[in-house]
N, C-alpha and C positions, 0 to 999 in steps of 0.2 A: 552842849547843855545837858547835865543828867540834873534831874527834876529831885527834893527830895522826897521822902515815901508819904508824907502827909501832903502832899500836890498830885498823888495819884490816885485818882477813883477806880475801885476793884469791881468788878462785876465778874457773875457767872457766866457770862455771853464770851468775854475776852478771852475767857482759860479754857474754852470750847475749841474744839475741833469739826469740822463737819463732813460728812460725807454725802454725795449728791449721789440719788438713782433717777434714773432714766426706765419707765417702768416698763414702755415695750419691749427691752434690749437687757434688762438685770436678770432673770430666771422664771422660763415659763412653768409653773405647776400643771398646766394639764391637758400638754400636749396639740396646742391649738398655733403652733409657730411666734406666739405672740407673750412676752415676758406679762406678770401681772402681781398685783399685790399678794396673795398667798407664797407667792414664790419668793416674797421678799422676805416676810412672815420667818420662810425657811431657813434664810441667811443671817439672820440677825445675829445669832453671835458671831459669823465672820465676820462681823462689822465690828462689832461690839472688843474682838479679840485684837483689834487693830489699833483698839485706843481710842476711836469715836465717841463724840456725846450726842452728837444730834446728826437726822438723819434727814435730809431735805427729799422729799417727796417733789419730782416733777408734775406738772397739770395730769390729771386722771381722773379728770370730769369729762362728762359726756358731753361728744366734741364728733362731728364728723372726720377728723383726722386729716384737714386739708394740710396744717403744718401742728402736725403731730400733736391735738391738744392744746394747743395756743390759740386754735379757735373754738372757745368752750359756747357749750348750746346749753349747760343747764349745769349750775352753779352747785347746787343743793343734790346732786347724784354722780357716781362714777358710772364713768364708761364701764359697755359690757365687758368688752375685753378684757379689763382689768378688775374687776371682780365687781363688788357694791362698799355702800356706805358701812354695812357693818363688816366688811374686811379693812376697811380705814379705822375703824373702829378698834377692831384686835391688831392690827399695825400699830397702833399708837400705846395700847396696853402691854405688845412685846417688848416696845421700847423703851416704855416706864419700868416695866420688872427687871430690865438689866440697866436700870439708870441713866439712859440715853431720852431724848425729847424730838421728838416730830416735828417738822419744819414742813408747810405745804404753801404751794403756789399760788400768789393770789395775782392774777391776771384782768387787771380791769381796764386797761387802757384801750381796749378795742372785747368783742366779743364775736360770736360766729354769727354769720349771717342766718345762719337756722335755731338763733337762739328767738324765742317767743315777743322780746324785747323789740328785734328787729323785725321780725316779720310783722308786728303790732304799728312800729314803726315806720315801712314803706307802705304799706297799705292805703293809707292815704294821707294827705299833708294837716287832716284837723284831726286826725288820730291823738289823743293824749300821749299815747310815746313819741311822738315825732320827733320830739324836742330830747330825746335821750342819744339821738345820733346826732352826725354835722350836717348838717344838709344844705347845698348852697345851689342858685338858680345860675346857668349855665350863661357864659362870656359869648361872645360874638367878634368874629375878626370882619376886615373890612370887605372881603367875599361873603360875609354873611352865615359862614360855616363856624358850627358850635363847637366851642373850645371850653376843657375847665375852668374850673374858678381861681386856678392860681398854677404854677408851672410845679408845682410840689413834686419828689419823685418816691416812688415805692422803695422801701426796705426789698422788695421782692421784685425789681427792675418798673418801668414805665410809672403812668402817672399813677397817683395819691389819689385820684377820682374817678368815681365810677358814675356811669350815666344811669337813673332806673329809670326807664320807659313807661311804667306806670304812674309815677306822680311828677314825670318831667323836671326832675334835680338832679344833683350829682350828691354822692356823700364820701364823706373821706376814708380810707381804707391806709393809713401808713405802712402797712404788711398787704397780708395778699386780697386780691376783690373781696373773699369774701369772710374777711376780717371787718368789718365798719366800725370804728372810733366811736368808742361812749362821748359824750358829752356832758361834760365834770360841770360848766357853770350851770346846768339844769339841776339844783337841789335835788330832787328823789333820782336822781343815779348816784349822789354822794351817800344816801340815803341807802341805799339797796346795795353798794359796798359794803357799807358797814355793818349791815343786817347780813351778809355772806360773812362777814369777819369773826363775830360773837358767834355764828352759827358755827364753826368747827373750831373755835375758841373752848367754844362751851361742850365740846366734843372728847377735848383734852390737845389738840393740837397745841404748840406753845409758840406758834410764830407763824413768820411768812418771809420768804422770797419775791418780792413785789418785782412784776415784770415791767420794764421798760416805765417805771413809775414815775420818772422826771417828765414823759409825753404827756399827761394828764392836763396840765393847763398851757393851753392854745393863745396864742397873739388871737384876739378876735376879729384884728385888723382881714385877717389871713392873706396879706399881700403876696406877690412874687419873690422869690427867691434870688439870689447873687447869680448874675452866671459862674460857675464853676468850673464846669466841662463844659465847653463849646462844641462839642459831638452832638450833644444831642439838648433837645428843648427841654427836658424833665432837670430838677434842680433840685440837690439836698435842701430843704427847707429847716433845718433842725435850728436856725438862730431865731424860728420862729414858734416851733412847737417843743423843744428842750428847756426846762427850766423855767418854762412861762412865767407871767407876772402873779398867778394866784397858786402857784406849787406848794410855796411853804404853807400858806394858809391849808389846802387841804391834806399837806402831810401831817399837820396840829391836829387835824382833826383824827387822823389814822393814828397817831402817839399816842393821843389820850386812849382808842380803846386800847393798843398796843398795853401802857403802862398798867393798866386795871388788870388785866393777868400776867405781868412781871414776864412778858415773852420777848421772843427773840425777834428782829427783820433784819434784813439786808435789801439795798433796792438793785434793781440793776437800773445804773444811769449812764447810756451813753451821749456823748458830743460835749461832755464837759470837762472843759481844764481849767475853768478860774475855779480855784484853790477854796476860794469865802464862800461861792455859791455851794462847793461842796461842804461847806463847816459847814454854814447854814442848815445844812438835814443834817449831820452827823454828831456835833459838837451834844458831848455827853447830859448839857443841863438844857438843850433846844427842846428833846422831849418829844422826835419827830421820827428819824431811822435809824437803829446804832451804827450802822455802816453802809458804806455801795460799794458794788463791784465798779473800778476803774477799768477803760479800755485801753489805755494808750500802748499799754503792752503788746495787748493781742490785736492791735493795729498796727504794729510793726514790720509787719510785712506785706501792708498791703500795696497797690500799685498809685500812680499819682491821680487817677480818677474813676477805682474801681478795684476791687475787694481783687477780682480776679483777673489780675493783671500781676506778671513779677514784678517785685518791690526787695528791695535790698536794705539790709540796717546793718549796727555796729552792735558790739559787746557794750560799748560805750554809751550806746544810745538807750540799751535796758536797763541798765547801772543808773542812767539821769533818773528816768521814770521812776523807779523805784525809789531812789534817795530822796524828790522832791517830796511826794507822798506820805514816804517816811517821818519826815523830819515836818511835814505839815501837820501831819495829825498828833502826834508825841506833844509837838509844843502848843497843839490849839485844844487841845483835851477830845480829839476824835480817835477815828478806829477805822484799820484798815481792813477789808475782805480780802485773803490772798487766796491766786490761785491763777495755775498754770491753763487748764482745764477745763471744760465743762460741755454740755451739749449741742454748742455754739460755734468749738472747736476745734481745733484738730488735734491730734498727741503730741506732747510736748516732745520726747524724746527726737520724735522727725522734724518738729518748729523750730527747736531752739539748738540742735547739737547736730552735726555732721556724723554720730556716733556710727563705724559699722558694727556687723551684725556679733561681733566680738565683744564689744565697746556698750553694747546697749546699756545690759547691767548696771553699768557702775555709772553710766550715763544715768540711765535712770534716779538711782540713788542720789548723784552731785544734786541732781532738781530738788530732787524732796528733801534735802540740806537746805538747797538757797532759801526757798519756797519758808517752808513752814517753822524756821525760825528767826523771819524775821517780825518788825510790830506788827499784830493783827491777828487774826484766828483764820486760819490755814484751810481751806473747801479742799476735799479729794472728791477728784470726778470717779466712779463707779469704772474697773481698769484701769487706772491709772496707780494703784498701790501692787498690780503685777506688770507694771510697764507694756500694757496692752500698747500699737502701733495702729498711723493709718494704717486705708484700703489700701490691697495690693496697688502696684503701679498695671497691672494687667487688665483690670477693671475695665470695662465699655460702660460706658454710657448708661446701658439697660439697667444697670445693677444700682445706680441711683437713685434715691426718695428725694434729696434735699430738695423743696419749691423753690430753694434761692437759686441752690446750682442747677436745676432743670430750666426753670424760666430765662436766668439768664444764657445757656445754652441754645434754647427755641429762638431767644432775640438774635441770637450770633448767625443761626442758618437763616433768622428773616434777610437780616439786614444785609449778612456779609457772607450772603450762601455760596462766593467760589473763593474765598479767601482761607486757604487750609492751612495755613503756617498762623492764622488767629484761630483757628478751631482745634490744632494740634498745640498751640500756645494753651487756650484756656483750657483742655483736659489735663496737662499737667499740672496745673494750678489749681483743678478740682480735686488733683489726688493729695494735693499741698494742705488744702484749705477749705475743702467741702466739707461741711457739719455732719454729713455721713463720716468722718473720721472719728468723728466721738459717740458714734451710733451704732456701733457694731454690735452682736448681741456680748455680753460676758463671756469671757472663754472659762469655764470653771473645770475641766480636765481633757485630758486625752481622746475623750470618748466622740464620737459620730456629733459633729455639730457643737461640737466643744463643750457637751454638756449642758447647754443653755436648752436643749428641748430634746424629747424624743430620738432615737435614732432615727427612724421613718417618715421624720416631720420636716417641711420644709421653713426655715424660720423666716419671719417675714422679711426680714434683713440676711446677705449672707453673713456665714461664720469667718472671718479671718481664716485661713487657712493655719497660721503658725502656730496658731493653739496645739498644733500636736509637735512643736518642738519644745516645748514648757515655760509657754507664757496663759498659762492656766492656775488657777486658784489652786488645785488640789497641787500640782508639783510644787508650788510654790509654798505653800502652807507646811509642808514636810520638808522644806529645805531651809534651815536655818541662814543661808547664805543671800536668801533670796530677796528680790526688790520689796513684797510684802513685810518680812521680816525687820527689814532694813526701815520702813514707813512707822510699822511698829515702832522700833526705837528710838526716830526722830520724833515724835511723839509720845513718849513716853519721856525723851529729854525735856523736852519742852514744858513737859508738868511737875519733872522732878529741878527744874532750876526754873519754878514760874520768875522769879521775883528779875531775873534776868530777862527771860523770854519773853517773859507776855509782856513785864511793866518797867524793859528797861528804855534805853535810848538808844540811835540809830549811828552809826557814823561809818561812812562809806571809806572803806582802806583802799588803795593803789586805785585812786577814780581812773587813770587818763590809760590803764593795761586792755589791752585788746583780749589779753588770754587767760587775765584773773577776776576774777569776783569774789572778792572778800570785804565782809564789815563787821565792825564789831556792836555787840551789844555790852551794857554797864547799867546795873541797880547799883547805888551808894556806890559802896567800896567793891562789888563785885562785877567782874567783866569777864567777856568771851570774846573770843574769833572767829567767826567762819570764815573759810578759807577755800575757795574751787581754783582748778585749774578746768578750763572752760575750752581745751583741744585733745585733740588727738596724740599730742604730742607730750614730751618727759620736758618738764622747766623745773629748773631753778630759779628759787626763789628768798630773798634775802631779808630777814624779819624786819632786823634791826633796822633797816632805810626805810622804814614804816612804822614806825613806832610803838613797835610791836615789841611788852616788854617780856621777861621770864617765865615760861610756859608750866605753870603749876599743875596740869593735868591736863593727858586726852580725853577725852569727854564720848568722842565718837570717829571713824575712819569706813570710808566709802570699800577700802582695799581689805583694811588689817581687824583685826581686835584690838583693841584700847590696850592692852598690854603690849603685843606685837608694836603696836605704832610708837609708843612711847622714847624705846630711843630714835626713833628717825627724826621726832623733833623735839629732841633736845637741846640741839648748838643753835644759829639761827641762820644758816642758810640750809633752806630744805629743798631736797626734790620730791617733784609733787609728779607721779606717773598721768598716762591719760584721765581726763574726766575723773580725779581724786579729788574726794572732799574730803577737811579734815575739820574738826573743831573743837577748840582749844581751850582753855580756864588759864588766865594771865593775870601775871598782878594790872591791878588797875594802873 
């Protein structure tokens, strides 16, 4: 189905590109180990020289730092570390002078436990905030020993409930203790949202990243959950608090201030795959989110009852996800958020490709072909336009922040303190898949610490060590060859053939090949190819048995220059070398 051009609604949001910083870990200014907004300040034309339009700013509100800023203590101030409100201030106006827009995190589905809110909050049960958290009066088993209010389990291992001894309840925490769950049906927390929204609205920010935004409305029932894993008594509860029964009503309300300054969101929503619930927020005239981040991708590899556990998939398996999506939002008038990457993460380059150290390069590159020309506007994680990699494999234990992968570590020496073949299991799994893989600081040169701080400073995170074989910003920025370079381009195709890229249509080429990934896009009469070979290995590959017609131009080549590649595919059986991506301009 190609749509024609008066069935497509254009927006400035679609022909954006974005790029994501992570502020502890992007460039520290002033030698304190710790990344911060002025440092950002200082990179902005590298951003800007990349082809970026907007620039999503991670949480860097003041936040005791239990998970890095996702537990914010005060809405209306940045953390010290990272500078103040009027460094957000001059961030937002760098971005405007080179034409780029600020995207900042708006985190309200839980808040820190040292936020004023809450402390206002446990203090006592007739306290006026009471009613801003979940607070429920504790179960009783037939021993008479106190149990929560529902088997619900943490995002961050064990139960969803914490007991406070001072007003004798338990309150909900779906991340870590001392995260406690706002409570959306109490009016003045919908209220005091929104008065944070206009507050750096009216700053100049032009959007949000909403965290975990589908959690917001709760089954009030708050029953018990499916058994799932019979390991253990804690139970995903997410068909209870994903998507709840009043979501869309208070995303209408977040639209309406959304659409009054013409800005940008994205939600992040996980545990959802019915396809309507997701049009529901996205579909262009609902007037609620323009887009969410999907996970079923980067759930791919996880194990059958646990993140950190090995889990094996197909080429074929990321070809479905991708295609339904596809081909859902094209034909329902939605928008998809793409992206390999993010702080949540690990590198795509070790996720998705067996690439050796030979092989990264061009590895890199095939991603940032699939990635960001297909429908949607394309997120680069901060690293990931120099093919930045996990933590070493050498890594101990010590050297980890993540509270996912430390708590579930501590649970593994509670539970299964002489079991070393589970404990030498889930350290490999942490180098796989611990969100310290996307948290390393920026490698930006050769220099002591990879340039992200002082030479003399110890950064709060370590430096990757490979930064000094030229997976750093400076080698890469003077090497026309290089993964940056290459990001550049694929982005810069993307703007220079909008009417294909951003507003054509999807259609998956060779679905059922283990070792290709190619689809094409088509506006009207105009169509393209993208084409990967997705191994290590030289394949041939035969156009014609794909209906793949007369190749009118190279467009772009993971290997060659567009002139170089030109005769290789000319005829129509090509060889495609390791992890080559090519794409093509074909008659329709």
């Amino acid at each position: 189905m190609v749509k024609p051009a008066d069935q497509i609604h254009r927006a400035w949001w679609k022909e954006s590109s974005v790029y994501q910083i992570w502020p502890a870990s992007f460039k520290d200014s002033n030698d304190d180990g710790i990344g911060d907004i002025p440092g950002i300040i200082s990179k902005l034309d590298y951003i800007k020289n990349l082809g970026i339009d907007i620039v999503w700013l991670c949480p860097s509100y003041k936040s005791p730092q239990v998970d890095m800023g996702y537990d914010i203590a005060d809405y209306y101030n940045i953390a010290d570390e990272y500078g103040t409100v009027a460094d957000v201030e001059n961030l937002i106006k760098g971005c405007h002078e080179r034409g780029m827009k600020l995207l900042m995190d708006l985190v309200v589905n839980h808040t820190s436990d040292q936020h004023e809110w809450f402390k206002q909050s446990r203090s006592s049960k007739d306290n006026e905030y009471r009613n801003w958290y979940i607070w429920k009066p504790a179960k009783y088993d037939e021993q008479g020993n106190r149990q929560p209010p529902n088997n619900w389990v943490s995002h961050f291992q064990g139960s969803a409930w914490e007991w406070d001894e001072h007003t004798g309840e338990y309150y909900l925490h779906l991340y870590a203790t001392e995260q406690p769950d706002l409570n959306w049906e109490h009016p003045p927390v919908r209220k005091a949202v929104h008065d944070i929204m206009r507050f750096w609205l009216g700053k100049g920010a032009n959007g949000f990243r909403m965290d975990v935004i589908n959690f917001i409305s709760k089954d009030q029932r708050f029953p018990d959950a499916p058994i799932k894993d019979p390991r253990t008594p804690w139970q995903w509860g997410d068909k209870y608090y994903a998507n709840g029964p009043r979501l869309h009503e208070y995303l209408q309300d977040l639209g309406k201030i959304l659409k009054e300054y013409d800005t940008f969101s994205v939600g992040e929503m996980p545990f959802v795959k019915d396809t309507n619930e997701v049009l529901r927020a996205v579909q262009y005239d609902r007037n609620e989110i323009n887009m969410i981040f999907n996970f079923e991708h980067v759930d791919i590899d996880h194990g059958t009852y646990d993140k950190f556990e090995p889990g094996s998939w197909n080429l074929t398996d990321l070809k479905s996800f991708f295609e339904v999506w596809q081909k859902v939002m094209y034909e329902n008038d939605g928008w998809n958020a793409l992206y390999w990457e993010n702080h949540d993460q690990p590198r795509s380059v070790d996720r998705y490709t067996n690439a050796k150290e030979e092989d990264r390069l061009v590895a890199s590159k095939m991603l940032a072909t699939i990635l960001a020309l297909k429908a949607g506007s394309p997120f680069v994680y901060q690293g990931q336009e120099i093919g930045m990699s996990n933590v070493p494999p050498e890594w101990d234990i010590e050297e980890y922040k993540d509270i996912d992968c430390l708590n579930h570590w501590h649970r593994l020496l509670k539970y299964r303190p002489t079991d070393i073949e589970a404990q030498k299991s889930a350290r490999e799994e942490y180098q796989k898949k611990s969100r310290d893989n996307g948290r390393t600081p920026v490698q930006w040169s050769n220099a002591p610490n990879g340039g992200f701080t002082g030479p003399n400073v110890k950064p709060w995170m370590s430096v990757n060590p490979n930064y000094a074989r030229g997976i750093n910003a400076e080698a890469q920025v003077s090497d026309p060859n290089s993964t940056y370079h290459y990001w550049a381009s694929v982005l810069g195709l993307r703007k220079k053939y909008l009417d294909i890229f951003v507003y054509g249509n999807y259609d998956q080429v060779d679905r059922d090949s283990q070792e290709i990934f190619a689809y094409s896009r088509q506006y009207e009469d105009q169509k393209a190819l993208v084409l990967a070979n997705w191994t290590e290995c030289m394949l041939e590959w035969d156009s014609s048995s794909h209906g793949v017609k007369d190749v009118k131009d190279v467009l772009l080549n993971t290997y060659d220059s567009v002139s170089d590649a030109k005769e290789r595919f000319s005829g129509t059986k090509w060889t495609l070398r390791p992890y080559e991506a090519v794409v093509l301009l074909t008659e329709a």
